[in-house]
C-alpha positions in Angstrom: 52.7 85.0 -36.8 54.4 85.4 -40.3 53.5 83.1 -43.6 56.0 80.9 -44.4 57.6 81.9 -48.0 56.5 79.9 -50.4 59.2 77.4 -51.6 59.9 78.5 -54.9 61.5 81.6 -53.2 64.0 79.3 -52.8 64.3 77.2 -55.9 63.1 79.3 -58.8 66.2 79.8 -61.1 64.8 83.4 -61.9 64.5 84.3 -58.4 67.2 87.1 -57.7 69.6 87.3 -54.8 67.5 90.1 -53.6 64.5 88.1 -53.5 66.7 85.2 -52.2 67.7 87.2 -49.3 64.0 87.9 -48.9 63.3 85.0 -48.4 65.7 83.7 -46.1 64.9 86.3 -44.0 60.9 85.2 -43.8 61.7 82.0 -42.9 64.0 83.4 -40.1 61.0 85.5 -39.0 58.4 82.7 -39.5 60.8 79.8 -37.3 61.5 82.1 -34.7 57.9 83.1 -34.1 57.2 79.5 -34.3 60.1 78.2 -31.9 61.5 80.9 -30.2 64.6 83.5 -30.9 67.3 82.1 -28.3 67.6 78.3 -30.7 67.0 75.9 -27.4 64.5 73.4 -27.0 63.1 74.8 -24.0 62.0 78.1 -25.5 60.9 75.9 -28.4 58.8 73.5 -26.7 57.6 76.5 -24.8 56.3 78.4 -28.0 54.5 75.1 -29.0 52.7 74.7 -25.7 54.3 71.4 -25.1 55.9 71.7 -22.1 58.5 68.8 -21.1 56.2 66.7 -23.9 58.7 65.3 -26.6 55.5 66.3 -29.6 52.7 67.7 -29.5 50.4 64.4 -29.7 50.1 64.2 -25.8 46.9 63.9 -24.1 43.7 61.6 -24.3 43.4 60.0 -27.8 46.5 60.5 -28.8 48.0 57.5 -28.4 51.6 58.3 -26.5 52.8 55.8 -24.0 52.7 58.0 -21.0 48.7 58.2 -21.6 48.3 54.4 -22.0 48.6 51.4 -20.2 48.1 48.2 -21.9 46.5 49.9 -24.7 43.7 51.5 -22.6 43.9 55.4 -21.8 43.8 56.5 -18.7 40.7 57.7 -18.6 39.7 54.5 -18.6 41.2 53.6 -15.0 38.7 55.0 -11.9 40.5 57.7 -9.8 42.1 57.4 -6.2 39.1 59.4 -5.2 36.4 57.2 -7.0 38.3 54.0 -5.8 38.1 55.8 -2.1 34.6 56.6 -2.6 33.5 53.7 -3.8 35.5 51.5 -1.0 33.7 53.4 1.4 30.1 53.1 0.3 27.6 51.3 3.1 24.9 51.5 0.8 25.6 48.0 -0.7 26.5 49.2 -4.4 27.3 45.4 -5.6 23.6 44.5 -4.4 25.2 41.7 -2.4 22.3 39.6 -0.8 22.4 37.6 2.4 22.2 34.5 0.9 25.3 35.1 -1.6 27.6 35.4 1.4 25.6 32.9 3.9 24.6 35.4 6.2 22.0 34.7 8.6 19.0 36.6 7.2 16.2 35.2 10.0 16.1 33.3 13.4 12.6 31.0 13.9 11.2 33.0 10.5 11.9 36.5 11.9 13.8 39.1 10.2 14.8 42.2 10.7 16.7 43.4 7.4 19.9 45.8 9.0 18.4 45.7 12.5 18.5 43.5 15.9 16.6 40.6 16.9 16.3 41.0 20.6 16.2 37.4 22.3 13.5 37.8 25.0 14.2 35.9 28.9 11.3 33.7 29.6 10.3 32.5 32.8 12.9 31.3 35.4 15.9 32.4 32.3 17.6 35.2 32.6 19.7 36.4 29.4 23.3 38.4 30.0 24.7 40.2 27.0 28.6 41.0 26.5 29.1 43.0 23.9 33.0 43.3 24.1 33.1 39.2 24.2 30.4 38.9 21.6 28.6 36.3 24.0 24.9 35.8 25.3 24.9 34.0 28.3 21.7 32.3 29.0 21.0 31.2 32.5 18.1 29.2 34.0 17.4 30.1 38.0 14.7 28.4 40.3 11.3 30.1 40.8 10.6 32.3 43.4 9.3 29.4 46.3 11.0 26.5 44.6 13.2 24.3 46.2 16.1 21.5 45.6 14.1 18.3 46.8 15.6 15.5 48.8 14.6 12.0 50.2 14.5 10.5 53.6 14.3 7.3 55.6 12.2 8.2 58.9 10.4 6.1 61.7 12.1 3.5 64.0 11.8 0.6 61.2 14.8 -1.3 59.8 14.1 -0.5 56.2 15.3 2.1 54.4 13.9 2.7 51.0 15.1 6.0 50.2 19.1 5.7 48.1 20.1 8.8 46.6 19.4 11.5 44.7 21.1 11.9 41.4 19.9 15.0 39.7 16.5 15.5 39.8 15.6 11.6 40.1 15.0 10.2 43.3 16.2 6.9 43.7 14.6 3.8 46.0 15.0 0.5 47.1 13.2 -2.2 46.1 11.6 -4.8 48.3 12.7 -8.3 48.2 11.8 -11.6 49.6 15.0 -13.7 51.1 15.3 -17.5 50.5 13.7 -18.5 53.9 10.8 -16.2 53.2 10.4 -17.9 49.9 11.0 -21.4 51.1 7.8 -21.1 53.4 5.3 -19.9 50.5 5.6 -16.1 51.1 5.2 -13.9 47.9 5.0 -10.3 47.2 3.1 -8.3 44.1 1.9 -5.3 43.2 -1.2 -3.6 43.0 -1.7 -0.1 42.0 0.2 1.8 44.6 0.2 -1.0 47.2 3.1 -3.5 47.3 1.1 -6.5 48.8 2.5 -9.4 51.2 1.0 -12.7 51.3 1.9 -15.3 53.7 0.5 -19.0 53.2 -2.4 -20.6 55.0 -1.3 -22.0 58.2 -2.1 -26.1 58.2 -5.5 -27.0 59.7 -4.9 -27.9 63.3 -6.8 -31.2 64.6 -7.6 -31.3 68.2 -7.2 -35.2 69.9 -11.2 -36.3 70.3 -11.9 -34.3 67.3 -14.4 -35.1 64.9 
């Protein structure tokens, strides 16, 4: 690319029109190879690399609006393709811990840090999972040889001591004297597992020529 003339080529007053001409026609060579022949700010912007940039400051560090926002550079903003990778970590980059959310990090002291904690059937339970409800049904059936008990009255007797059954409590009848009973002395009490009737004495009887 050609000098630029000096300037006193221009504004010495012994400079000659020769060398006035001369001079003129290096600064026609040196703006031309510097913005381009044709005169339009295409070529122009062209020549000096800038593209569709209004100057040549464009780019980080140089301050343009386009490269800032808020006074921060672009650069300083993550990428869609860091955002994306970082949104689609599993590897726990934050460090989150169990107990700053209030996840449930142990059942009965047992953990199992990113696994399962199976829940075992016992005897006479049985345990049905359903994934697709999120449920665990737990279920309690009756032993091999068990039965459902009941009560009954039997004999020929007028009692009947055995009520209900309400669950799994059998209910009886209690035994109780009437007023006659009680009006003649009888009483009833309990001993162990014997419910004990007691009758009073009978009045001595005296024979006629008795002593």
């Amino acid at each position: 690319m050609p000098t630029l003339p000096p300037a006193g080529n221009f504004t010495d007053p012994t400079v000659t029109e020769g060398a006035f001409k001369a001079a003129l026609t290096g600064l026609l060579t040196y703006l031309s190879g510097l913005l381009g022949s044709d005169g339009t700010a295409v070529t122009a912007r062209g020549n000096l690399g800038l593209g569709n940039a209004a100057t040549a400051t464009q780019g980080a560090g140089n301050g343009l609006d386009a490269d800032t926002l808020d006074g921060q550079h672009a650069s300083a903003f993550v990428t869609l393709a860091q955002h994306n990778g970082h949104s689609g970590a599993t590897n726990n980059p934050h460090a989150t811990t169990a107990l700053q959310v209030g996840a449930l990090a142990s059942i009965n002291n047992i953990t199992n840090a990113g696994g399962n904690i199976e829940i075992a059937a016992g005897s006479s339970v049985s345990i049905a999972s359903d994934p697709a409800g999120k449920r665990i049904t737990i279920s309690a059936t009756i032993p091999s040889g068990g039965e459902v008990n009941t009560g009954a009255n039997v004999g020929t007797g007028p009692g009947a001591f055995f009520a209900s059954k309400s669950g799994v409590a059998l209910n009886f009848r209690t035994l109780k004297l009437g007023p006659t009973a009680l009006s003649l002395g009888y009483s009833l009490s309990v001993s162990g597992n014997d419910v004990i009737l007691d009758v009073p004495a009978p009045p001595p009887v005296f024979e006629p020529g008795g002593n």
